[in-house]
N, C-alpha and C positions, 0 to 999 in steps of 0.2 A: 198085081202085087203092090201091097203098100208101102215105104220106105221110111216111114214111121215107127220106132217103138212100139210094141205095144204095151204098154205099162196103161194101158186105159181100157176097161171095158164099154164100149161106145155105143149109143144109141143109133136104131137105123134111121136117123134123122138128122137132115140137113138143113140147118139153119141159115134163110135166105137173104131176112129182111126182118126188123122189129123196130117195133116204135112205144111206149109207154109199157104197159104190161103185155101188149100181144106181138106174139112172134108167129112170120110165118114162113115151112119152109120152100123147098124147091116143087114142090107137086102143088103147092097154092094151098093147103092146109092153114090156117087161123088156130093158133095153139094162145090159150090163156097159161102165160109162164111164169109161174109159180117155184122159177128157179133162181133165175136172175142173175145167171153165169157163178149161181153158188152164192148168194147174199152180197152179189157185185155190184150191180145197177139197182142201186138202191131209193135212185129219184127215176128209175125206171129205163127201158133200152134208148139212147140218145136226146136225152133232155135239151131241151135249148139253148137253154143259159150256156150248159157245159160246150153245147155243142160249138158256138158260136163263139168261148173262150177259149178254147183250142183251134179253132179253124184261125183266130187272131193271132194268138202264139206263132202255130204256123207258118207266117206270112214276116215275121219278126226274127224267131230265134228257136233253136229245136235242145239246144245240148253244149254247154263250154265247160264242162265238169267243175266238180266242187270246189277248186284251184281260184274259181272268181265269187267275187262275192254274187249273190244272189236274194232279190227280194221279194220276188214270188214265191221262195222257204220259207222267207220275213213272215210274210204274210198268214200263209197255212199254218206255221207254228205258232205265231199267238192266235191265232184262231182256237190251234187245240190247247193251249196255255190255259187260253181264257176259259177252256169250257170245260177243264178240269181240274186234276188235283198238282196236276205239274207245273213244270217252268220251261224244261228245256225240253228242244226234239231233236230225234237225230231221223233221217229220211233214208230209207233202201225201198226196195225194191214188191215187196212180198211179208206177207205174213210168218210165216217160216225165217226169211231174214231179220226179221223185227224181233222174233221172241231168238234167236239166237243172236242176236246185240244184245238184248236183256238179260240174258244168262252171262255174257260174256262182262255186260257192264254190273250186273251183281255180284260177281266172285271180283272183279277188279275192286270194286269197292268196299269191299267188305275182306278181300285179304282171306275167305273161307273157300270151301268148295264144293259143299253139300246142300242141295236142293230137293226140299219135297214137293210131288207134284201129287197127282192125284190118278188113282185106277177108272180107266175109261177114259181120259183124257187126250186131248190132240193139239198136238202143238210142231206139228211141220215134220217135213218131212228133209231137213239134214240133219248132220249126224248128232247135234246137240238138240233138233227138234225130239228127233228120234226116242232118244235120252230119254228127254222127259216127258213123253206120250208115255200113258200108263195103258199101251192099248199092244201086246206081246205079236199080233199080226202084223203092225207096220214095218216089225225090227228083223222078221224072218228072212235070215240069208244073210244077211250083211256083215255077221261076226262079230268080237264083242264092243259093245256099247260104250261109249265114255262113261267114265263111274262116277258116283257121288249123287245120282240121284237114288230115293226114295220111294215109293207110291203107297199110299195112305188110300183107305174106300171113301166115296165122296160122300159127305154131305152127313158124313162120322163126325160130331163133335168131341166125342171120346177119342176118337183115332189119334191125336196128337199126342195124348199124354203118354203113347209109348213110344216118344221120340223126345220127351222132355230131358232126359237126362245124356242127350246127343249132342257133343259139341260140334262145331264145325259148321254151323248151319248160316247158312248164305241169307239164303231166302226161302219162300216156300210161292210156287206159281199156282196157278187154279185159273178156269174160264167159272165166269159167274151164273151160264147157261153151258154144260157138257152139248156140244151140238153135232160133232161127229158119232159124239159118242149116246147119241139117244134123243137129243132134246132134253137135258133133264136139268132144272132151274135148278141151283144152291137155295137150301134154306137158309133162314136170316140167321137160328143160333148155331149153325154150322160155320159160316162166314164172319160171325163177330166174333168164334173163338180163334179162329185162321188170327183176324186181327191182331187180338189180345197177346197169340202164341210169337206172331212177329216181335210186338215191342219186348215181351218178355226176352227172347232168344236174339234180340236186337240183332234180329233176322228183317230182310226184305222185303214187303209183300209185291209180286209180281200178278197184275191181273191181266189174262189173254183177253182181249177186247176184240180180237179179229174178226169173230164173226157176228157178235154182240155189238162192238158199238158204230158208231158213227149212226145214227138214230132208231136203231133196228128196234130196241125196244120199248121205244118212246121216252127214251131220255139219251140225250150226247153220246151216256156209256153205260153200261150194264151195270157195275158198279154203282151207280149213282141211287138203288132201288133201296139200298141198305147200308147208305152212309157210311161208305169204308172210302178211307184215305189210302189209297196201294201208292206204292214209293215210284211203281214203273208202271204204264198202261202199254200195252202193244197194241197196233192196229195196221189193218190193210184192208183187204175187200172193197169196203163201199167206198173206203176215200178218194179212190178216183174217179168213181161211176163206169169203172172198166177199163180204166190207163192203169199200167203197174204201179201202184205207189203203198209203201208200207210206212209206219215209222212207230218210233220209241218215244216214249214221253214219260221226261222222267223230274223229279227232284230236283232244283238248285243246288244240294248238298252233294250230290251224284256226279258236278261237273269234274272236277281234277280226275276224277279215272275214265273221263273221255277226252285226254286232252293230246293235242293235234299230233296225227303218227297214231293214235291207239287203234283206230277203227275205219273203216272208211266205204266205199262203192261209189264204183266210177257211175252207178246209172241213176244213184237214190237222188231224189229230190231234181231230176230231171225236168227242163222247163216243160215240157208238155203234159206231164204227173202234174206238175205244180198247178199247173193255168188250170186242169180238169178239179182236182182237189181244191182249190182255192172258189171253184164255182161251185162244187157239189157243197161246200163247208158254209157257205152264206144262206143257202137256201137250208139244209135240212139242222142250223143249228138254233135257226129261227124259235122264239118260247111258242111261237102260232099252230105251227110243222107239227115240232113234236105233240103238244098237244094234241092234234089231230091222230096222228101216230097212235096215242096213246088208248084214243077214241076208237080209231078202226081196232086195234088189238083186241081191246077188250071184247067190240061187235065178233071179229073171226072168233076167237075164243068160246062164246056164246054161241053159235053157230055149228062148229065143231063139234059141243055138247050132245048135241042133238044125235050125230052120230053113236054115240054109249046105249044106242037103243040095239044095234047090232049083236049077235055074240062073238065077231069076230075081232073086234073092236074092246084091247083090253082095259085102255086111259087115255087121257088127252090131258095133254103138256103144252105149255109156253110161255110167254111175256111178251109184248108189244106184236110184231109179225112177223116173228119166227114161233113154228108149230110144232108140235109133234103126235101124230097120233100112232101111238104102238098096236102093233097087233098080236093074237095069239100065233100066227102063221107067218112065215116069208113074206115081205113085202111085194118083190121083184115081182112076179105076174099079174099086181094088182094094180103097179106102176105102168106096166104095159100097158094094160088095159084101160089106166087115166089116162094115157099120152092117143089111145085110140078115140074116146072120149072130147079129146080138145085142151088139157090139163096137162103141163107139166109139172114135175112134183121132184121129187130127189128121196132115195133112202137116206137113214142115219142107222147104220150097224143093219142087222139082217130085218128085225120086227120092228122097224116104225119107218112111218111115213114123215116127211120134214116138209113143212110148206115154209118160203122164204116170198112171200109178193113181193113188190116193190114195195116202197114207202109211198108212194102215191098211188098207190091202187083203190079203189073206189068198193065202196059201201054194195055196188050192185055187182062188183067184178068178185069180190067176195063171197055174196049172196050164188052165185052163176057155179062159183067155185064148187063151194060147198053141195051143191045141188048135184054135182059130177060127182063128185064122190061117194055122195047119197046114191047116183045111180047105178056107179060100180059094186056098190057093195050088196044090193039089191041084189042086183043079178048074182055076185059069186056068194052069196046065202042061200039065192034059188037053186043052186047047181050044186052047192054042198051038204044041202040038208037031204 
């Protein structure tokens, strides 16, 4: 009996040991993982650098809460300062607590209460995440919803104009890549009317970067592909390389409705998050990195293509290395059968498949991928034709 929740549907797989892109588990299996604790280890399963900057931490200091000043936050925040549209950070925990600081720091700031988000969208799972997920399966059981949000169909540029005569409007959030919700990148005149509709309705722009940035698509942030200024960036995942670390990154103009007593976590910006995040941000914000990044994406990309030879195989989606290939059928049996294969892989919603490599993953580890897929699909066209 297990004493666990089960709020997880778990793979029968036990993950032992991993190093770079391969993980292997308790039975001596070699799995190329194409998962990455979900777009987490994103310089790959214990990189050095990180490794070696935590095991120092360590050895020094683990946690005096936010009460002391702290210059390993110093540090990680002008990092993201520097490498975006903001000024200020504020540090939690998680993705999830990141965009509900940014809900909470856009109604304080703006004095509104109404926020659009977007249908298919994800954006955590508490109860303001909840909210503003335009995705009706996360919210089942829990009773009614905090109000005031909206959800608009994505990547509608028309869709706004039937909220145009809507007062009360905060902000409006959106991910620049829908990734729970499919793989599906925002097109560019979709996202510049998002913009335009902010400054109009001297509305917010809040952009989810959680699973998008921190180099995933070959740039710092997702955002950065279509020159939009968002007021607030949310991020977690990769920023640790697998320590919890989330944070907000917002606006200089934004400071007074964070000011001391507004907001707070006893665990955010934690010296052992900080020392991980402060090693993974040196290396993957490097112009070299990404560029490479940007190099391998577009090779997966190309690659992937190749698959559209299948009929089972309806599109292929993404930006940098994060993937999506949809299919006409259920994913889940095809996932199996990659994990028996040597591939680990992740659904997004029922019909597509999501590849998340590391950021370091290699031109032949890609090549090998892609090859596994090609052979699963082989086989289940042989068996279904």
């Amino acid at each position: 009996m297990s004493h666990l929740f089960q709020t997880y549907s778990r793979w029968n797989i036990h993950i032992k040991k991993a190093k770079g892109t391969l993980a292997v588990d308790e039975s001596g299996k070699t799995y190329l993982d194409f998962v990455q604790g979900i777009a987490v280890c994103n310089l790959g399963h214990c990189p050095d650098q990180v490794t070696a900057a935590v095991k120092k931490q360590l050895d020094n200091l683990w946690h005096v809460s936010n009460l002391f000043q702290n210059g390993l936050q110093e540090k990680v925040a002008e990092k993201l300062a520097a490498n975006s549209t903001g000024d200020l950070v504020f540090f939690c925990n998680s993705g999830a607590e990141a965009n509900e600081a940014a809900i909470k720091l856009a109604r304080k700031h703006t004095q509104k209460t109404k926020i659009i988000t977007f249908q298919q969208s994800f954006h955590g799972r508490t109860f303001a995440g909840m909210a503003a997920t335009g995705q009706e399966k996360i919210k089942q059981g829990f009773g009614p919803m905090l109000s005031g949000f909206y959800y608009l169909p994505y990547n509608d540029p028309d869709a706004l104009k039937t909220m145009e005569d809507e007062e009360g409007i905060a902000a409006v959030m959106l991910e620049t890549i829908q990734g729970e919700g499919g793989v599906i990148p925002a097109n560019s005149e979709f996202l510049q009317e998002v913009q335009a509709f902010c400054r109009k309705k001297q509305a917010l722009l809040i952009v989810d970067e959680v699973q998008t940035g921190i180099g995933r698509t070959g740039k710092a942030f997702g955002y950065e592909h279509e020159g939009l200024t968002p007021d607030i960036i949310t991020v977690a995942k990769g920023l640790g390389s697998g320590f919890p670390a989330g944070a907000v990154i917002g606006k200089k103009g934004l400071s007074s409705a964070f000011s001391p007593g507004s907001h707070g976590s006893t665990f955010g910006g934690n010296m052992l998050a900080m020392a991980a995040a402060n090693a993974t941000l040196e290396i993957i914000f490097e112009k070299s990195f990404l560029d490479e990044v940007c190099g391998k994406g577009e090779y997966l990309q190309k690659e992937l293509e190749s698959l559209l030879q299948f009929p089972l195989v309806k599109d292929i989606r993404g930006k940098g290395l994060i993937a999506g290939i949809e299919l006409k059928d259920p994913v889940q049996p095809l996932i199996e059968e990659l994990q028996n294969e040597g591939l680990l892989v992740l659904p997004a919603g029922s019909n597509v498949i999501r590849l998340l490599p590391p950021l370091t993953v290699t031109v032949q580890e890609i090549t090998e991928a892609v090859q596994k897929l090609n052979n699963v699909l082989t086989r289940h066209t042989a068996v279904t034709q």
